[in-house]
VEXMARTI-770969 format. One record per residue (C-alpha): residue in three letters; y negated, x negated, z. Coordinates in steps of 0.02 Angstrom, whole numbers, plus 50000, padded with zeros to 5 digits. Each point is the difference from the previous one (the first is absolute). Layout:
// residues N
ALAYXZ ...
***
This chain:
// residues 401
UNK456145100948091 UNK500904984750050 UNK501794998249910 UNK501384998050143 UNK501154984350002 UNK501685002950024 UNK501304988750087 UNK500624993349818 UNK498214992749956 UNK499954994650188 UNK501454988349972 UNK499764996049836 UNK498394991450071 UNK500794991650152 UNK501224992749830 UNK498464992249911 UNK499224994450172 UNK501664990350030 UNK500264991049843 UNK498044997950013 UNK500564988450156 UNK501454993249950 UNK499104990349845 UNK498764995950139 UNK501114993350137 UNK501584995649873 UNK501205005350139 UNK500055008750172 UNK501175008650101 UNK499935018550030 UNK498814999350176 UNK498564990149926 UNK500095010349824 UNK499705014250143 UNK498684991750081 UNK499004996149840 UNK500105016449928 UNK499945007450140 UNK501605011449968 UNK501235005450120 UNK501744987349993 UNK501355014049964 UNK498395005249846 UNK500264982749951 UNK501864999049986 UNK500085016949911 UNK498814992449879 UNK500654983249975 UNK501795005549977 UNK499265010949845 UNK499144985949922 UNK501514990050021 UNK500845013449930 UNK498804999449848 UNK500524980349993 UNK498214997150039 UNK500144992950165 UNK501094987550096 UNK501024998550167 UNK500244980850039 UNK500754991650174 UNK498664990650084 UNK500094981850000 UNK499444999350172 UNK500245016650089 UNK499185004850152 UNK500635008950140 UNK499845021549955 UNK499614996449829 UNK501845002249919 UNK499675010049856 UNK499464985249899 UNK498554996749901 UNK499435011049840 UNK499294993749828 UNK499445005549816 UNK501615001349896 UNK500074980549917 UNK500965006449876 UNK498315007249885 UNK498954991149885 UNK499224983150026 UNK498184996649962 UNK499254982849922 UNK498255002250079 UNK498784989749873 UNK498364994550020 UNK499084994949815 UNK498694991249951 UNK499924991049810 UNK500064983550104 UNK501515004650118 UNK501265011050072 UNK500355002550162 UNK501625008450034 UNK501355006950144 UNK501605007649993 UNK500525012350108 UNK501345013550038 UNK500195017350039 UNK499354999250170 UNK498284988549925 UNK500694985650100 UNK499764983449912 UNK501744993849900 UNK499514981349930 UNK498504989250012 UNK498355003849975 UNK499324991549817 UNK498574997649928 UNK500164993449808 UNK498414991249898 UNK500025010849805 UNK498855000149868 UNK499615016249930 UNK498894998649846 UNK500505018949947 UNK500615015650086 UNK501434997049915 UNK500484983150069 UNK499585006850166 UNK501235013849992 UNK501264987549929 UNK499484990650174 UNK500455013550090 UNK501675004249912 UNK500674982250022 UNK499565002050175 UNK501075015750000 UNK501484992149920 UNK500184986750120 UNK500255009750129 UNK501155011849939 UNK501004985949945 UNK499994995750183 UNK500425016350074 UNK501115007949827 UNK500805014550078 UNK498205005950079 UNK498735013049921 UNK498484989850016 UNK498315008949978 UNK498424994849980 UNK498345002450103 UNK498574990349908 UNK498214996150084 UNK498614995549879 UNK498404994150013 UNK498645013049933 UNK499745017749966 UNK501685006850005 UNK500605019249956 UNK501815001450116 UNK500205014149924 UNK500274995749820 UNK500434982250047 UNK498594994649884 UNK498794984650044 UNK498385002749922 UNK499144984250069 UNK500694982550056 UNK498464991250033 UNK500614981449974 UNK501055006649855 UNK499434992749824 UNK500215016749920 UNK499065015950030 UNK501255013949937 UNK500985011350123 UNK501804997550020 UNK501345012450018 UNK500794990150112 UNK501355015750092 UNK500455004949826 UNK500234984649896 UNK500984992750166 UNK501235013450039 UNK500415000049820 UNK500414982949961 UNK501045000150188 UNK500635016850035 UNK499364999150183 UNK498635009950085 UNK498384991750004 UNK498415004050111 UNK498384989849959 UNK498375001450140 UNK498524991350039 UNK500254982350119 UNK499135006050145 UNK500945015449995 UNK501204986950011 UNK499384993750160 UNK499625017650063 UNK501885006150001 UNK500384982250073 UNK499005004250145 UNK500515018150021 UNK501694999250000 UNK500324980250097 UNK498415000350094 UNK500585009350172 UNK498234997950072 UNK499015007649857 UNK499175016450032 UNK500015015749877 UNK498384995849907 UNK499784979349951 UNK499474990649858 UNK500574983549929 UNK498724988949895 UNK500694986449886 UNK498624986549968 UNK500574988849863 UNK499594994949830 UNK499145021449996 UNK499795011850170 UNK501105014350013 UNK500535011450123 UNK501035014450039 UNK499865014550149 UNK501235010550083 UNK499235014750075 UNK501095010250134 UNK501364990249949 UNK500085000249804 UNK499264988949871 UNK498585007249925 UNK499994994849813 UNK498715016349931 UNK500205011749835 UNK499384982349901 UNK501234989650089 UNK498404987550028 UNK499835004250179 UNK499654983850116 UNK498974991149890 UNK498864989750115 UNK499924986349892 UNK498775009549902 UNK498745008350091 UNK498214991349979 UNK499274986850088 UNK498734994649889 UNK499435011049845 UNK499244985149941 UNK501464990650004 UNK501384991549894 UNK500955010049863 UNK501715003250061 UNK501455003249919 UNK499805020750013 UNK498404999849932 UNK498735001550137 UNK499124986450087 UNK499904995250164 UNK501645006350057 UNK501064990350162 UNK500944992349900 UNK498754990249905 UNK499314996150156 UNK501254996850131 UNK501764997049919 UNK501064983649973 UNK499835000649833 UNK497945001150022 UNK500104986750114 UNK500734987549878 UNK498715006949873 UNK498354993450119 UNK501094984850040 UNK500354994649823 UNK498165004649937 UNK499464989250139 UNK501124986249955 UNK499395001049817 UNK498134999350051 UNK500104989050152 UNK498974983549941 UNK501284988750089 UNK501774997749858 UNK501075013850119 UNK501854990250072 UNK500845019549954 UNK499995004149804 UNK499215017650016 UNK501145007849873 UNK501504996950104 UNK499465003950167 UNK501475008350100 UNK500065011550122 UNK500494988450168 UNK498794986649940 UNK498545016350053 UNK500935000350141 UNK500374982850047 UNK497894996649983 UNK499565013950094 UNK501304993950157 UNK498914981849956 UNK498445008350049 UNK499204999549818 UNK498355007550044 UNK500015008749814 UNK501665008550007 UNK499815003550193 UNK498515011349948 UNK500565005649857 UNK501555005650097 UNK498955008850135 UNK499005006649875 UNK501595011049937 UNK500645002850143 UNK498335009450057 UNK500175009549856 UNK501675006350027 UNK499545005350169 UNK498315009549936 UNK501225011149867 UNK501375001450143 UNK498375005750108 UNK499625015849876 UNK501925002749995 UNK500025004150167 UNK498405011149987 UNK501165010349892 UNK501894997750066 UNK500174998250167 UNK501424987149987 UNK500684994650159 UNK500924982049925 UNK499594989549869 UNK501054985049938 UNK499734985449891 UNK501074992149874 UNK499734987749859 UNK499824980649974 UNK498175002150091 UNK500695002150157 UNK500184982349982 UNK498384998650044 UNK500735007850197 UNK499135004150148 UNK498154995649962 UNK500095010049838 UNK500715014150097 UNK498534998850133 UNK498745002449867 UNK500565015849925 UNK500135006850196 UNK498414992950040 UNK499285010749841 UNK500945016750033 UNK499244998050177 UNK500325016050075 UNK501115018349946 UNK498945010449946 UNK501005014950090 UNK499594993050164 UNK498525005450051 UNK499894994450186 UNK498874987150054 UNK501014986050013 UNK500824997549829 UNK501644992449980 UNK500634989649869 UNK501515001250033 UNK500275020549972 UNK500734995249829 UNK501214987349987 UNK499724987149872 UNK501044985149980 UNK501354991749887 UNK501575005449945 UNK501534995050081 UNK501355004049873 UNK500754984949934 UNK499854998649784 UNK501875006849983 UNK499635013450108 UNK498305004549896 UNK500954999949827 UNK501315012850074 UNK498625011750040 UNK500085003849821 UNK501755006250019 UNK499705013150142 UNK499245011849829 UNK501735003849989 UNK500115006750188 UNK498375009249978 UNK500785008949858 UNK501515003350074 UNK499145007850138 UNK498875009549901 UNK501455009849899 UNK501045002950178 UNK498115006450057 UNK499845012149861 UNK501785008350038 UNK499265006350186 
***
């Protein structure tokens, strides 16, 4: 027998469902907060004038008001906690500040660091910190950190950073929200890239993926509308399925994975053993071969990189081909320095999905799932991060119905 839901849990819904579009929209009068969640107007105002009442919610005069919309506009409280959404990698860190709403405050940075130990990393991250509170001093600033690896968001720990030097975990939640008395959430960088999407992507649909392809391949799903991360918190990981048993070692321990096969950091590996054995004296030292000098030769028509190129990008699109025989994902987006290698790349990994599998009429189309690159600018990526806080938020409201 079905428990009955009273007219309490009703509206305590229709309250999560409004903040839910108020961090989406970041402000709206009463009408199109109706619209959108499909509520009645005098629902609305009931609700709205308790959240305000709760100081989590705004009233503000339009700047421009239109004619019958007098009530002004409504927004998430700015008076709460700000987040410093981080992206880290021992080379770098990528980072955005942004306020109680998760609307940008400052410019977007991205800062060079060399991180020969988890503790110098941490000490990055802290200086990072500190800057910015010096910045904004009378502001709780929290921190949402994106990491590169195997990451448990639950304890905050990251148990692998692939282009680290060092192989140990590192309490990273703990150790942090120590040292700054601040709240600290840690996840994986294309979970990253997954809240980006979900919450500033308007066009997205309730089950996506995104797939970074950089110096590793990783991805992340959202499946009716929530990141799926599984019990192991190692969900997504396309970078390692198997292309070739017989393959190169990679860093996990198999052989053969994508990765070793198909991303930047492979690339560079067949260009710099061909530089080394090429019987001409090469014009690139192989050992310092950068990223945009791949690109640069590939955009010169280099025969070598052109196939080695297509040769990745078919075999992205043959492990996003058994994806699809086991999701049925309607969009797919693509982030990461390879998209450098734009439209032709694309083309490939299209041209080797071929067809949905779920359509089974005669004429297959291409085009049933959506795949394409992201739009979100790099600011707007690194705040994705931040929305853990929102998902939380809404989670706890969510368990009170």
């Amino acid at each position: 027998m079905k428990a009955c839901i009273n007219n309490q849990q009703i509206r305590h819904h229709n309250k999560c469902v409004l903040l839910e579009l108020l961090y989406r929209v970041k402000r709206a009068n009463k009408s199109t907060l109706a619209r959108l969640a499909q509520i009645s107007i005098p629902a609305v105002s009931n609700i709205l004038d308790e959240l305000a009442k709760e100081n989590r919610v705004l009233n503000v005069e339009e700047e421009k008001p239109t004619r019958g919309h007098s009530g002004g506009v409504w927004l998430i409280a700015p008076e709460g906690d700000w987040t410093l959404c981080l992206n880290i990698t021992p080379t770098s860190i990528e980072c955005q500040l942004a306020n109680a709403c998760l609307s940008p405050k400052g410019d977007f940075e991205r800062v060079a660091i060399d991180a020969p130990s988890p503790q110098a990393l941490l000490g990055e991250i802290e200086k990072c910190w500190h800057r910015h509170r010096k910045l904004w001093p009378n502001r709780t600033i929290n921190l949402a950190l994106a990491i590169h690896g195997q990451v448990d968001p639950v304890t905050g720990v990251s148990q692998t950073m692939p282009q680290a030097p060092w192989k140990a975990p590192i309490e990273v939640k703990y150790l942090l929200e120590e040292k700054l008395g601040v709240r600290v959430m840690v996840d994986n960088d294309c979970v990253m890239l997954a809240l980006a999407e979900k919450w500033q992507n308007t066009a997205r649909g309730r089950d996506f993926c995104v797939i970074n392809v950089d110096y590793g391949i990783g991805s992340s799903f959202v499946i009716n509308d929530q990141v799926y991360r599984g019990s192991l918190y190692g969900s997504g990981q396309i970078g390692h399925t198997i292309i070739d048993p017989d393959g190169m070692a990679c860093d996990c321990g198999r052989y053969g994975c994508l990765e070793t096969v198909a991303s930047l950091s492979a690339l560079k590996k067949q260009a710099r053993i061909w530089l080394k054995a090429s019987p001409q004296p090469a014009q690139q030292d192989p050992d310092t071969l950068k990223s945009h000098q791949l690109v640069s030769a590939w955009r010169e028509g280099d025969e070598r990189v052109v196939r080695w190129v297509e040769e990745s990008a078919n075999a992205i699109g043959l492990s996003l081909y058994n994806f699809l025989n086991i999701l049925n994902i309607n969009q797919i987006w693509f982030y990461g320095r390879s998209c450098e290698f734009g439209e032709q790349w694309l083309a490939t990994i299209k041209q080797r999905i071929g067809f949905n599998p779920f359509d089974h009429n005669d004429g297959l189309k291409q085009n049933e799932t959506e795949i394409s690159f992201g739009q979100l600018t790099r600011a707007q990526q690194v705040m994705g991060i931040g929305y853990l806080y929102v998902e939380a938020l809404l989670a706890n409201e969510n368990m009170k119905i």
